[in-house]
Each structure stands twice: as structure tokens, then as C-alpha cells.
Jmol script that loads the backbone (N, CA, C; Angstrom):
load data "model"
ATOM      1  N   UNK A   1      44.836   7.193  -8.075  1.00  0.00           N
ATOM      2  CA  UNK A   1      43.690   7.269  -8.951  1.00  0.00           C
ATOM      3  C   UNK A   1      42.984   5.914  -9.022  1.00  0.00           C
ATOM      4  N   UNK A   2      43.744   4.981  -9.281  1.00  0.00           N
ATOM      5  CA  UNK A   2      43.158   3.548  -9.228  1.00  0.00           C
ATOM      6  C   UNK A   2      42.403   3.320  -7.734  1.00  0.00           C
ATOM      7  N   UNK A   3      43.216   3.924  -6.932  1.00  0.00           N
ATOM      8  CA  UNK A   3      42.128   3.142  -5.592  1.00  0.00           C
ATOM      9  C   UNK A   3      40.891   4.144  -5.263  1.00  0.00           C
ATOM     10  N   UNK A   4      40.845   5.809  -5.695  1.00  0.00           N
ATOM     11  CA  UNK A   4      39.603   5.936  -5.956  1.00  0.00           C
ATOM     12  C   UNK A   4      38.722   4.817  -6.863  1.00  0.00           C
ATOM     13  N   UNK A   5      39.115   5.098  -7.798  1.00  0.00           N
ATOM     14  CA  UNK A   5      38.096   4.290  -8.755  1.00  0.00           C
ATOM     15  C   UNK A   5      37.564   3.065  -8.295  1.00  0.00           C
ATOM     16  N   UNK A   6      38.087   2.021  -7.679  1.00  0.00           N
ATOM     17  CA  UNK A   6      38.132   1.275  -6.994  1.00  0.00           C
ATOM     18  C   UNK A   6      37.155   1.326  -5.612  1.00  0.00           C
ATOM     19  N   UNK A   7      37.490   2.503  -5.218  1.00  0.00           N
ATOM     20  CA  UNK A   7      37.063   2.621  -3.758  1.00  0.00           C
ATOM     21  C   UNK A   7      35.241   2.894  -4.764  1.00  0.00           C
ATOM     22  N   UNK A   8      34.903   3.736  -5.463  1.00  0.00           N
ATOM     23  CA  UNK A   8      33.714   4.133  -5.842  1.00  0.00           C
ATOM     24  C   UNK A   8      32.993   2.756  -6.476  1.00  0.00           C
ATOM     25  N   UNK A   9      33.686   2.070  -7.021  1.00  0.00           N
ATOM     26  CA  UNK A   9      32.977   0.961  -7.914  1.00  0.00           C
ATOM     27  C   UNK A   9      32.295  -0.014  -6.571  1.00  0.00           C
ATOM     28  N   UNK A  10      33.500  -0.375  -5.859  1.00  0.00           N
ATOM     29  CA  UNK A  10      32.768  -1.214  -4.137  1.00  0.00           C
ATOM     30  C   UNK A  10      31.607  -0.691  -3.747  1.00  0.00           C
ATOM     31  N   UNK A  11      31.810   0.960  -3.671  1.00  0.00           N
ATOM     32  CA  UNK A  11      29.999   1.110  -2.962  1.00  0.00           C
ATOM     33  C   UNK A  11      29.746   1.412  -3.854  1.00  0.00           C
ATOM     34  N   UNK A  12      29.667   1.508  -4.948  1.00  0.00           N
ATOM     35  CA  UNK A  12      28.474   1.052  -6.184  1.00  0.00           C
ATOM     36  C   UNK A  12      28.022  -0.355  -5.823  1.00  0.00           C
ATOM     37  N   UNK A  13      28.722  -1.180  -6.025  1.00  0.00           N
ATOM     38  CA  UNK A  13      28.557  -2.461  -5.475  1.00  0.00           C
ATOM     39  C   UNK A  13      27.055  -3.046  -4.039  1.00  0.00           C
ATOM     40  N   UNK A  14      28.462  -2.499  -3.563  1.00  0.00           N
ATOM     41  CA  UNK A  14      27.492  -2.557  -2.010  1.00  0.00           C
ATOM     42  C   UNK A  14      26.536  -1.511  -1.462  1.00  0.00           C
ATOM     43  N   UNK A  15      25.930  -0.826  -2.185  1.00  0.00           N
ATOM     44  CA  UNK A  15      24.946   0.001  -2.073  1.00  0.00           C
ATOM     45  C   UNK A  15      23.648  -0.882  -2.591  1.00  0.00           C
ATOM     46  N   UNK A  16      24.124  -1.688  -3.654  1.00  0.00           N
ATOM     47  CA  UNK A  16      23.079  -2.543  -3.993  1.00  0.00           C
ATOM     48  C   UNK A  16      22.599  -3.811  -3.000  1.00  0.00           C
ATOM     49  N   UNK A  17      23.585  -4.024  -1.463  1.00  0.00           N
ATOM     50  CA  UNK A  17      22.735  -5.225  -0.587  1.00  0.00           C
ATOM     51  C   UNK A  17      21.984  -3.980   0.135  1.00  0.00           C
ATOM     52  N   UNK A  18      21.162  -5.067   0.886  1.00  0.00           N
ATOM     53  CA  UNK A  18      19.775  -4.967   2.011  1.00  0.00           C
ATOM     54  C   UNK A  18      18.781  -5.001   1.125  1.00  0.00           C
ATOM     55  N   UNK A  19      18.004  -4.196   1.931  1.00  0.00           N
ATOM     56  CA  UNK A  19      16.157  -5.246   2.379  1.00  0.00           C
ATOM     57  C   UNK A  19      16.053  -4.860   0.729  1.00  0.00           C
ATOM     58  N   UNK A  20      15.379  -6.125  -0.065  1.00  0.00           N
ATOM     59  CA  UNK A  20      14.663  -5.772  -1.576  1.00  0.00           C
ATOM     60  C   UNK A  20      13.547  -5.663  -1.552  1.00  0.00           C
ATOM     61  N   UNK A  21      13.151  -4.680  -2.257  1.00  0.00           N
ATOM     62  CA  UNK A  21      11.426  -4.132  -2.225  1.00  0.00           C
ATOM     63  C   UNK A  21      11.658  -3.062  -2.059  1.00  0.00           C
ATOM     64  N   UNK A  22      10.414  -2.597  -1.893  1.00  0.00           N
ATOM     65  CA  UNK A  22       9.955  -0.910  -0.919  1.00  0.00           C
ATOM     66  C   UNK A  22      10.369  -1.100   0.657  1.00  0.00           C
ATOM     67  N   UNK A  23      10.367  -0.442   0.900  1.00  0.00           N
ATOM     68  CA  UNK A  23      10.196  -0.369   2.235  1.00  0.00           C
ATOM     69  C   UNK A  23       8.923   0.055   3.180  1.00  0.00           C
ATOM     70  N   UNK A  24       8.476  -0.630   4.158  1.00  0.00           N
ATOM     71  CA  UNK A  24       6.784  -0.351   4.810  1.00  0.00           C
ATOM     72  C   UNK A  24       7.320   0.981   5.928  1.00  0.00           C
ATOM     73  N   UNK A  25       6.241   1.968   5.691  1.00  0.00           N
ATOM     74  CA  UNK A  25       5.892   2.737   6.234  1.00  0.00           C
ATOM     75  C   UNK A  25       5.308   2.668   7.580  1.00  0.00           C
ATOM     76  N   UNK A  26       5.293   3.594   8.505  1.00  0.00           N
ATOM     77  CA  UNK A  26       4.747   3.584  10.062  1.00  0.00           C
ATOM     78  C   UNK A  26       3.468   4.328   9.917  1.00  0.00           C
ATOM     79  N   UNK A  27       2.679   3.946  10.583  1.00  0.00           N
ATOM     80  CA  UNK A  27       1.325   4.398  10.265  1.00  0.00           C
ATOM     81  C   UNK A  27       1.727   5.878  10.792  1.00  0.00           C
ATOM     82  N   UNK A  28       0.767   6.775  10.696  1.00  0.00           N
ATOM     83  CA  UNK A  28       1.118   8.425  11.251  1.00  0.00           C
ATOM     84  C   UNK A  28       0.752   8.470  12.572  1.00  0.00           C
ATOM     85  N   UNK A  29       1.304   9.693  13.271  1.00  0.00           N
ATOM     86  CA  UNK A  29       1.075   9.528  14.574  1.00  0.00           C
ATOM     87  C   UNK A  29      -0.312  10.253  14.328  1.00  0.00           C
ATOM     88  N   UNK A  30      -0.774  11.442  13.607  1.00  0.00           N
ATOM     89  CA  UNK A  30      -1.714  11.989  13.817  1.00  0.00           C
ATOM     90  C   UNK A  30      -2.441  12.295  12.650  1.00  0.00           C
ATOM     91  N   UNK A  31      -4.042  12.559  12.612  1.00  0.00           N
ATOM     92  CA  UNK A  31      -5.206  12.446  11.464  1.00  0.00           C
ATOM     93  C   UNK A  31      -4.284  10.841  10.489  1.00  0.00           C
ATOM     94  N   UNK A  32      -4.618  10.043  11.570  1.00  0.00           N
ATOM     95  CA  UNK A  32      -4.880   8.768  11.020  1.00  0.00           C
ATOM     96  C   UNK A  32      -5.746   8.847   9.726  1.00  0.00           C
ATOM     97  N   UNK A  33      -6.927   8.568  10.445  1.00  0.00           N
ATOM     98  CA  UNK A  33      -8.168   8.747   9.715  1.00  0.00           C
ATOM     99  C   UNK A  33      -8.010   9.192   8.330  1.00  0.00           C
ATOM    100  N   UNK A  34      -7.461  10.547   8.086  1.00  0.00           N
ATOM    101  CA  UNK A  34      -7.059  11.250   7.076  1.00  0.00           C
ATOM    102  C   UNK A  34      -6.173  10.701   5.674  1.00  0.00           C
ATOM    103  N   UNK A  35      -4.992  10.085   6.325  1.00  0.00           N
ATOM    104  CA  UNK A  35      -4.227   9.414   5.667  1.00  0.00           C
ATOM    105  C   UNK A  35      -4.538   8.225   5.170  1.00  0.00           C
ATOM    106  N   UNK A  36      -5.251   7.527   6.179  1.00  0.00           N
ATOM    107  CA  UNK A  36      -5.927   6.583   5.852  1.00  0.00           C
ATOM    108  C   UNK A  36      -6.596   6.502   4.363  1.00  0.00           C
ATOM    109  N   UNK A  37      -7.587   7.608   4.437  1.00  0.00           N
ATOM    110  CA  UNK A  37      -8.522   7.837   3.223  1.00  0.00           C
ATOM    111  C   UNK A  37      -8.087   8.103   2.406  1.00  0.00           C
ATOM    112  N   UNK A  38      -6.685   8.789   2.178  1.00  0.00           N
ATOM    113  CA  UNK A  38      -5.805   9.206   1.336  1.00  0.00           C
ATOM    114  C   UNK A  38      -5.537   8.142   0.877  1.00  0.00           C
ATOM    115  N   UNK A  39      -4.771   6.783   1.454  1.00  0.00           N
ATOM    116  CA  UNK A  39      -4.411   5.963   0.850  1.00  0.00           C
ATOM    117  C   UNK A  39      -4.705   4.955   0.071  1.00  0.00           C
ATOM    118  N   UNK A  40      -6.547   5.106   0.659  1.00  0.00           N
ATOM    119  CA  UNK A  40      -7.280   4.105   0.122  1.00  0.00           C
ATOM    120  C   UNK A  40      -8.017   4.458  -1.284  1.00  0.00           C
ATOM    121  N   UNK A  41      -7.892   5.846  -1.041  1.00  0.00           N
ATOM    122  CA  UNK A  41      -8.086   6.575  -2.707  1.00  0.00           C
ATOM    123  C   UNK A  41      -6.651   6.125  -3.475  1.00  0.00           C
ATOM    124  N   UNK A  42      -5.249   6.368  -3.233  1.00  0.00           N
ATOM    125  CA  UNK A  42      -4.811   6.107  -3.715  1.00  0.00           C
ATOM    126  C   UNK A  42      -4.598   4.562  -4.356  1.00  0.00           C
ATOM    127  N   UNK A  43      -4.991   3.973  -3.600  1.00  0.00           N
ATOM    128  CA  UNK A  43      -4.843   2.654  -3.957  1.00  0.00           C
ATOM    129  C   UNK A  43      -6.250   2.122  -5.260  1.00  0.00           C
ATOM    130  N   UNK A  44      -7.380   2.637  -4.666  1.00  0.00           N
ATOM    131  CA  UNK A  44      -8.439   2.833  -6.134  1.00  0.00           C
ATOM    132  C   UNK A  44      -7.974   3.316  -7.511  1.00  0.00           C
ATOM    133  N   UNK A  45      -7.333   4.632  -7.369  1.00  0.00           N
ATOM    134  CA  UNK A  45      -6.879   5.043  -8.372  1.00  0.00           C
ATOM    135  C   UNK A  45      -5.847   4.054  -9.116  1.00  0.00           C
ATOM    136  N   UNK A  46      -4.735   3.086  -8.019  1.00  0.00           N
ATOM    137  CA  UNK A  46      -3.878   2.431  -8.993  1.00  0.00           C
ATOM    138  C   UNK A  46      -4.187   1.327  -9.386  1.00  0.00           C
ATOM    139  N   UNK A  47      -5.057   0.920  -8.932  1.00  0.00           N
ATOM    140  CA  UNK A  47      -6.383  -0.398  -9.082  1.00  0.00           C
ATOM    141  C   UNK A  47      -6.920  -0.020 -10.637  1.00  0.00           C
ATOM    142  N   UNK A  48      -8.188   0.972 -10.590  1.00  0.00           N
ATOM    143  CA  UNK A  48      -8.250   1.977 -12.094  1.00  0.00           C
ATOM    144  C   UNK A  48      -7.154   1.729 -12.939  1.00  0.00           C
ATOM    145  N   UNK A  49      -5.956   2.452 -12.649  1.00  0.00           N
ATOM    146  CA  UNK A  49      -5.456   2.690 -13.836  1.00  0.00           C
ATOM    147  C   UNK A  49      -4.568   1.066 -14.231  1.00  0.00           C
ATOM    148  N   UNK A  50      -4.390   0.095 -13.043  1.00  0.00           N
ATOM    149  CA  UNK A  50      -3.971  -1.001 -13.322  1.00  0.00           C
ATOM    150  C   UNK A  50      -5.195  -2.105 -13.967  1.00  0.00           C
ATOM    151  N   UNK A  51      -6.530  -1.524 -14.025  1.00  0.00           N
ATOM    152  CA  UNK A  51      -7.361  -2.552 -14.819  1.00  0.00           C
ATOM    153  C   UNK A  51      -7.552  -1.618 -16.236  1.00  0.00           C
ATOM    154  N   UNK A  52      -7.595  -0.850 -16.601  1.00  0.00           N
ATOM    155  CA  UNK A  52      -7.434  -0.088 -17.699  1.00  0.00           C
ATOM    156  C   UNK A  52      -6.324  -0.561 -18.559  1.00  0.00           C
ATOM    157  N   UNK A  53      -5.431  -0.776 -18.073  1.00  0.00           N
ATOM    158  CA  UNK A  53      -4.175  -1.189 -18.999  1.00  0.00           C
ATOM    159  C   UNK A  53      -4.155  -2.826 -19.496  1.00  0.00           C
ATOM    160  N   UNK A  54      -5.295  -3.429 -18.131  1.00  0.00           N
ATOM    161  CA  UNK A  54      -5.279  -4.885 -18.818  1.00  0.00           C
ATOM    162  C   UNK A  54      -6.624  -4.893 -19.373  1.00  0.00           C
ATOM    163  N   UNK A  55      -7.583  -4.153 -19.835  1.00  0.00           N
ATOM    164  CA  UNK A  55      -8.765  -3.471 -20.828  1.00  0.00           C
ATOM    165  C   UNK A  55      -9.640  -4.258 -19.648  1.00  0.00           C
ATOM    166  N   UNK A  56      -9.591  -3.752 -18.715  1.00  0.00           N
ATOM    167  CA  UNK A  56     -11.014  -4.763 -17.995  1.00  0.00           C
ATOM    168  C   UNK A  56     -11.487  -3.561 -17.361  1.00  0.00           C
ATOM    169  N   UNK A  57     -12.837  -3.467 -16.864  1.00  0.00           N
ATOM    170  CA  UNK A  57     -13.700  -2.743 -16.052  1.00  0.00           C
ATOM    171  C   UNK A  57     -13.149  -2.117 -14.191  1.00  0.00           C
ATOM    172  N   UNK A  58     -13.197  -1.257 -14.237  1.00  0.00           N
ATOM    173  CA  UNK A  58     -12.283  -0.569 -12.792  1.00  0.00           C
ATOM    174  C   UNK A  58     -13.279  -1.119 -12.195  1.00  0.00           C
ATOM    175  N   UNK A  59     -12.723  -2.189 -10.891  1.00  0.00           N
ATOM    176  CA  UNK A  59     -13.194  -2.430  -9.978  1.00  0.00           C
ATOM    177  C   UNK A  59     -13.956  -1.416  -9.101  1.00  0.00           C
ATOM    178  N   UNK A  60     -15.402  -1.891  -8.559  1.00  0.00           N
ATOM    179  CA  UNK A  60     -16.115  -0.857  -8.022  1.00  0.00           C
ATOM    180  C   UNK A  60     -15.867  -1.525  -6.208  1.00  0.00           C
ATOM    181  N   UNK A  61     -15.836   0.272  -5.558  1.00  0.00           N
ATOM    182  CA  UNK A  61     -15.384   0.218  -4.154  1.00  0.00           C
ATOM    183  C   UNK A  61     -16.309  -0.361  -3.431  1.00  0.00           C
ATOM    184  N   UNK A  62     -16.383  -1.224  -2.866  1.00  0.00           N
ATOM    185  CA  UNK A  62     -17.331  -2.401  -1.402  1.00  0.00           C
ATOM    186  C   UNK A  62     -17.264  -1.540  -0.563  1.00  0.00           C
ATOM    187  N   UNK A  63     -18.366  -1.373   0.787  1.00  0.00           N
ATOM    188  CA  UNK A  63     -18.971  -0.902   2.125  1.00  0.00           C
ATOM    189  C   UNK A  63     -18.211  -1.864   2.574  1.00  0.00           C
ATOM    190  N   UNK A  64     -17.604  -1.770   3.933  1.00  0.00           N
ATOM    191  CA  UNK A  64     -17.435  -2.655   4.659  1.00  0.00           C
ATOM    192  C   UNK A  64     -18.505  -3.533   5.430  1.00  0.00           C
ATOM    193  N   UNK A  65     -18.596  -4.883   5.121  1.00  0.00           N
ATOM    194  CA  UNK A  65     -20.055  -5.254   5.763  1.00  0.00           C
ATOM    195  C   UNK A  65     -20.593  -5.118   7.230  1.00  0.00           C
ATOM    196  N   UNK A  66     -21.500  -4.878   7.373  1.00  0.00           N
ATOM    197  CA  UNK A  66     -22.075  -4.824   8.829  1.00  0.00           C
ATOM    198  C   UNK A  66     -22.504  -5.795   9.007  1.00  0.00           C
ATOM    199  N   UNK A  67     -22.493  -6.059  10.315  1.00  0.00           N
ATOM    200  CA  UNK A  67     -22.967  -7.380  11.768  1.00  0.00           C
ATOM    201  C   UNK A  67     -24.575  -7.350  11.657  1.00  0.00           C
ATOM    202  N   UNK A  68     -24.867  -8.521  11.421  1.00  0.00           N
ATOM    203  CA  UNK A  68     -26.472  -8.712  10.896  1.00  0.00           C
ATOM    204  C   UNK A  68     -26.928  -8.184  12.676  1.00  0.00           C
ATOM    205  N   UNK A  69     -28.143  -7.783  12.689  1.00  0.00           N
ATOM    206  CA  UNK A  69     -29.186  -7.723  14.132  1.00  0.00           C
ATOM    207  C   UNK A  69     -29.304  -8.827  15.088  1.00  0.00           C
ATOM    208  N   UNK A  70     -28.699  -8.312  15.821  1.00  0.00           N
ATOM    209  CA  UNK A  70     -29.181 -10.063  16.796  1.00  0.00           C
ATOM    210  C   UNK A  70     -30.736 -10.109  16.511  1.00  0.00           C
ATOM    211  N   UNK A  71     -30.875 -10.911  16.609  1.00  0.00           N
ATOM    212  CA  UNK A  71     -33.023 -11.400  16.368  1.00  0.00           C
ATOM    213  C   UNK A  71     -33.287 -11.533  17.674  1.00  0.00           C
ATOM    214  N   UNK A  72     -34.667 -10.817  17.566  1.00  0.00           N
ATOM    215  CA  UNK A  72     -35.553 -10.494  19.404  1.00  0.00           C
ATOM    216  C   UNK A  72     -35.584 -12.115  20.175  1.00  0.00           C
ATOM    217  N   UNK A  73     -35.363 -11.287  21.006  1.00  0.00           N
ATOM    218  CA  UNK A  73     -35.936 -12.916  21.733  1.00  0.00           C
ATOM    219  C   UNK A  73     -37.008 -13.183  21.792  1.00  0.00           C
ATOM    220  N   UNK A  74     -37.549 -14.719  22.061  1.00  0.00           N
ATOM    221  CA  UNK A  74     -38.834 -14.958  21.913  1.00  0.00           C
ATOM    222  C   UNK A  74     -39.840 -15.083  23.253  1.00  0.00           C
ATOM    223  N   UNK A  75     -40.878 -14.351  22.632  1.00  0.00           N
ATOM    224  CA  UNK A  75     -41.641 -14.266  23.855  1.00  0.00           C
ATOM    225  C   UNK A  75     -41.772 -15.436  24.784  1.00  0.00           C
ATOM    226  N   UNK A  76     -42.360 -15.378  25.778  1.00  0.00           N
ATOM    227  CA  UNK A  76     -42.168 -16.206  26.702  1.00  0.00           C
ATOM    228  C   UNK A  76     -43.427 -16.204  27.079  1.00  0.00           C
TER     229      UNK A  76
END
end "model"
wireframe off; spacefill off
backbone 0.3
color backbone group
């Protein structure tokens, strides 16, 4: 009985080493795109509800910027 108990308390123990944190995900093999958008909503939403709780204004979502026009060349 003792070396069960024993034996269970160790991997109680040692269940607690390796990697600390979350762990990172592999992007998907397929509808990237999809998941993508999924995540980036999700991440707004925890943005929202993480500026709400510190009473500040939900950050509003940015365009990704576009590459100004190359300018014409000049006549010659």
C-alpha cells in the first residue's frame, strides 16, 4: 500500500516538469485562410474583453497598410 501511494505521489510530482506555458500550435494544413480569420477574431474579442476589464476603450481593428504608388516617371 505504501509503495502505491508513493508510486502515485512521484508522478504527481513529475507530471509537473516540461515545457511551461501553452504550448504553440502548427498552422493547419488546409483553409488556412479560414482559421486564420478565426483567430484573428478571436484574438479581437480577447483584446475587447481584456480592455473592458481595465475600463479603457476596445481597441479598433487597423487595414494592413499598402505600398504607396511608385510616382510616374518624368517626362523626358
Amino acid at each position: 500500500m505504501k509503495r502505491t501511494a508513493l508510486a502515485l505521489i512521484g508522478l504527481t510530482l513529475l507530471s509537473g516538469c516540461g515545457i511551461k506555458g501553452g504550448l504553440e500550435r502548427p498552422d493547419p494544413l488546409w483553409n488556412r485562410e479560414e482559421a486564420m480569420a478565426r483567430e484573428q477574431q478571436q484574438q479581437q474579442r480577447d483584446a475587447e474583453i481584456a480592455a473592458r476589464r481595465a475600463g479603457q476603450s476596445a481597441p479598433t481593428a487597423q487595414a494592413p497598410a499598402e505600398p504607396s504608388p511608385e510616382p510616374a516617371p518624368a517626362p523626358q
